[in-house]
N, C-alpha and C positions, 0 to 999 in steps of 0.2 A: 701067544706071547706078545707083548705091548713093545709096539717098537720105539725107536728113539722119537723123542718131541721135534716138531718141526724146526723148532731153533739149533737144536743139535745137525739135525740133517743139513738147514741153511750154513750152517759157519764151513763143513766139511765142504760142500758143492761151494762155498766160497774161496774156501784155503785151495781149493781144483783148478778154479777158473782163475784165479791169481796167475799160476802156471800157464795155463791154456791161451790167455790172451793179452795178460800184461809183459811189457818187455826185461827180457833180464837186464839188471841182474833181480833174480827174483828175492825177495823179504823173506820168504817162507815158501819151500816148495815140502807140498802137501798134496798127492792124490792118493794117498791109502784110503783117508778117508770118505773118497769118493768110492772106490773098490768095496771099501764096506758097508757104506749108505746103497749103493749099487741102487741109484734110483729110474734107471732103465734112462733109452737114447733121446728122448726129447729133453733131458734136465736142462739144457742150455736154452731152451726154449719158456723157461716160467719166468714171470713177471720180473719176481727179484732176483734172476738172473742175468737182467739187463746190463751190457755192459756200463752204458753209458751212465742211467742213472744211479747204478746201485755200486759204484766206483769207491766211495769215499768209505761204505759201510762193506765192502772187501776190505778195504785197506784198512781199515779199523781190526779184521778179526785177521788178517796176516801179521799184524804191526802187535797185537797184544799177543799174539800165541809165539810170534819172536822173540818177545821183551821175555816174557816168563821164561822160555827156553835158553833164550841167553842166561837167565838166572840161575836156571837147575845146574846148566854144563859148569859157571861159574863158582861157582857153594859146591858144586861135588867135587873139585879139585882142592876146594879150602876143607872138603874133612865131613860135608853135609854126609850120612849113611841112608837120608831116608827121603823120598818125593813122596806128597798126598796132594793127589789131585782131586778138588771138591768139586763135585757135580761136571764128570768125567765125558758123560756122550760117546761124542767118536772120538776123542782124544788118541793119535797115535805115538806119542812121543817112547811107548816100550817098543812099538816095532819098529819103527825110523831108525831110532837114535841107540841100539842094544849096548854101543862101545859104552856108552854114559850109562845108561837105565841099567848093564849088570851090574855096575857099581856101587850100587844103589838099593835098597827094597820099595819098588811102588806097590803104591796104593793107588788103587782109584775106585773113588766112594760116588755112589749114583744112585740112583731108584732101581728096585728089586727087578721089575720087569724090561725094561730097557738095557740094562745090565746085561740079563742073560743071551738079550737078543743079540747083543755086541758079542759077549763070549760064544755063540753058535755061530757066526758071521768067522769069527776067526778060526773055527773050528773049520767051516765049510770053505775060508781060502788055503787052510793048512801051514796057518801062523801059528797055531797052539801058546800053553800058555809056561813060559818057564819059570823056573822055581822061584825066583827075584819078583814077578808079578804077584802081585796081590787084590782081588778084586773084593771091594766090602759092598755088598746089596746094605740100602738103608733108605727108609720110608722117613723122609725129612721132617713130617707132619706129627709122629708118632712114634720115631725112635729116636733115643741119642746117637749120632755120627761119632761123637768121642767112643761111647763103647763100645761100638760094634766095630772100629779102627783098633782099639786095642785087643779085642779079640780076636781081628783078622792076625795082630804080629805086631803092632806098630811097638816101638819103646819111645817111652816120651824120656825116655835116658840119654837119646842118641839125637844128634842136629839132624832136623830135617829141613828141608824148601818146602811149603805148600801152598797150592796157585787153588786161586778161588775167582775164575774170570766169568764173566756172566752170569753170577750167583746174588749179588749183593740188591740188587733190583727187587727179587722175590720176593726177599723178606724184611720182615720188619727190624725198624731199625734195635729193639731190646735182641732181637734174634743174631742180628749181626755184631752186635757190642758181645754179647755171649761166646760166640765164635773167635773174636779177637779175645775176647779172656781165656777163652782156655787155649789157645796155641804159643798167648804170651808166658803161657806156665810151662812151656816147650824147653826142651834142653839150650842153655846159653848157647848164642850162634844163629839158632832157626830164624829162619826168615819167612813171611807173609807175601805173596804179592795177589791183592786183590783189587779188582777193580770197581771202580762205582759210578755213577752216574751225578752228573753236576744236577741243580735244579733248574729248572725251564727260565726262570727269572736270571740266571747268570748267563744266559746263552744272548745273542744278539736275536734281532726279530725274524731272520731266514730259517736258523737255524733253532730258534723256538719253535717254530712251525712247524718242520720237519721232527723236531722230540715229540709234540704233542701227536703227530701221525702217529707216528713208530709207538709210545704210548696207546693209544686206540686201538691200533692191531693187533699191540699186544692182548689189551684186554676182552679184543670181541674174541680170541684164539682160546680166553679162560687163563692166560698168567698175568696177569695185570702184574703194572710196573706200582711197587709198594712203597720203596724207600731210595733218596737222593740224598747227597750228601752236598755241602760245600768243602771246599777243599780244607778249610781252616777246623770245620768239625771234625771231619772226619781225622785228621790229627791228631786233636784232642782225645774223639773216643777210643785212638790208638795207646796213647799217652794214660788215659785214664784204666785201660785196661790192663797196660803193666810194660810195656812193650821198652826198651832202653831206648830204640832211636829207630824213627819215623819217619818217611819224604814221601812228598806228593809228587808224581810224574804224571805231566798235565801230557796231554795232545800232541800239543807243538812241539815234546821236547821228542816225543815219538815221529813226530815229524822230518824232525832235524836227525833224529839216529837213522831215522830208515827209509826217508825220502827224498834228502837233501841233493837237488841238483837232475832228478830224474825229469825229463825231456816230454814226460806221459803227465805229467800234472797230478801224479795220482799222491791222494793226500787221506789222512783218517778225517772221520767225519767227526766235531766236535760233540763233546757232550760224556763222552763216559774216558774216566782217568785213572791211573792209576794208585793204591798204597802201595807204600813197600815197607815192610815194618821189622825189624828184629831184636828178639827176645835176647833178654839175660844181657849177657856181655856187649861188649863195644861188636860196633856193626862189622861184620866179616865180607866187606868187598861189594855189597848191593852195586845194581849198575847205578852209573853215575845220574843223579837227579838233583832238584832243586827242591827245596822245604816250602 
């Protein structure tokens, strides 16, 4: 049974060590996902477990998995009935957060094999999976995610949040225009928040350097980074895809919500931002952003 991708296990041993060594008050406290990655006692000892260096690229993955959480808890009080988490991993937010997620029907849509490993991992800590969960196995390459979601139960009837955070890289940019078109076809209310990657050229020369590593490693690991947006396109291809009203939440503004004034310096590392998009009707409460 094929376990999670390295990047899945990296974000979880991140959202851990956030806990573990940075100071409260903490962005996102998250060690389930360490419980289920269960990567045995030396995890604190791998490269990109460094505190010092690999600082900015924690804060990045506490800072985004906060911003979306803040979004679900937000939208389920304005009436959202449904979460779809795209390209899920260790995602904990049904067993953290059960007050919100029973409220709700999730989905969490992944590759078929990884999938299952996750649901045996929960099986073997005796989280199980309650009737509000929903897990859709889907081969990204080869199957449509829209109908193997609506087969799992979804109703494109009902408002839903779905978070698309570390996905947008993979694929090509017709793959991700596609993705926003059909979610903009989502019940009036539903809201998008996905993240993207700026291009190496809008980054200063430090932090170009540092894209083009992380680039590199991705792709000697075999997921090469595919598609960048600028912030002004990727608006557009939200606007073209049908979407009522669009904002761009750049770095800084995650900066300012979730690191303002901390004494630790710790800051997200520039380069990947956020959409926030929602369908149909006038925008139902997104967190505050700038366009």
């Amino acid at each position: 049974m094929p376990a999670p991708d390295s990047t899945a296990v990296r974000t979880a041993l991140w959202r851990a060590l956030h806990v573990a060594v940075d100071e409260p008050p903490h962005v996102f406290a998250d060690e389930l996902g360490l419980r289920l990655a269960a990567p045995g006692d030396g995890w604190r000892d791998r490269d990109d477990m460094d505190v010092a260096t690999a600082g900015r690229y924690r804060a990045g993955m506490v800072a985004r998995a906060r911003f979306v959480e803040d979004l679900v808890v937000e939208q389920a009080a304005r009436g959202a009935g449904q979460y779809v988490v795209l390209g899920a991993g260790l995602d904990t937010f049904a067993q953290r957060r059960p007050e919100i997620a029973a409220r709700l029907r999730v989905f969490e849509v992944d590759q078929p094999g990884p999938q299952a490993w996750k649901r045996a991992r929960l099986d073997e800590l005796g989280l199980g999976e309650p009737d509000w969960l929903h897990f859709v196995p889907v081969d990204f390459e080869t199957t449509s995610w829209w109908d193997r979601l609506t087969a799992a139960g979804f109703d494109p009837e009902v408002p839903a949040v779905v978070a698309s955070t570390g996905v947008s890289m993979y694929l090509t940019k017709e793959a991700n225009a596609e993705t926003l078109r059909r979610i903009a076809g989502f019940a009036p209310g539903s809201t998008v928040a996905m993240t993207f990657l700026l291009p190496a050229e809008l980054l200063d020369e430090p932090e170009r350097t540092r894209h083009r590593a992380t680039a590199s490693r991705a792709e000697a690991a075999g997921t090469p980074f595919v598609s960048s947006f600028a912030p002004a396109e990727i608006l557009e291809m939200a606007r073209e895809a049908g979407f009522r009203e669009s904002v761009h939440v750049s770095g800084a503004e995650l900066n300012a919500r979730y690191f303002a004034g901390r004494a630790d310096g710790l800051r997200v590392v520039p380069g990947e931002e956020f959409l926030v998009a929602t369908a149909g009707a006038a925008a139902r409460g997104t967190p505050a952003a700038s366009s």
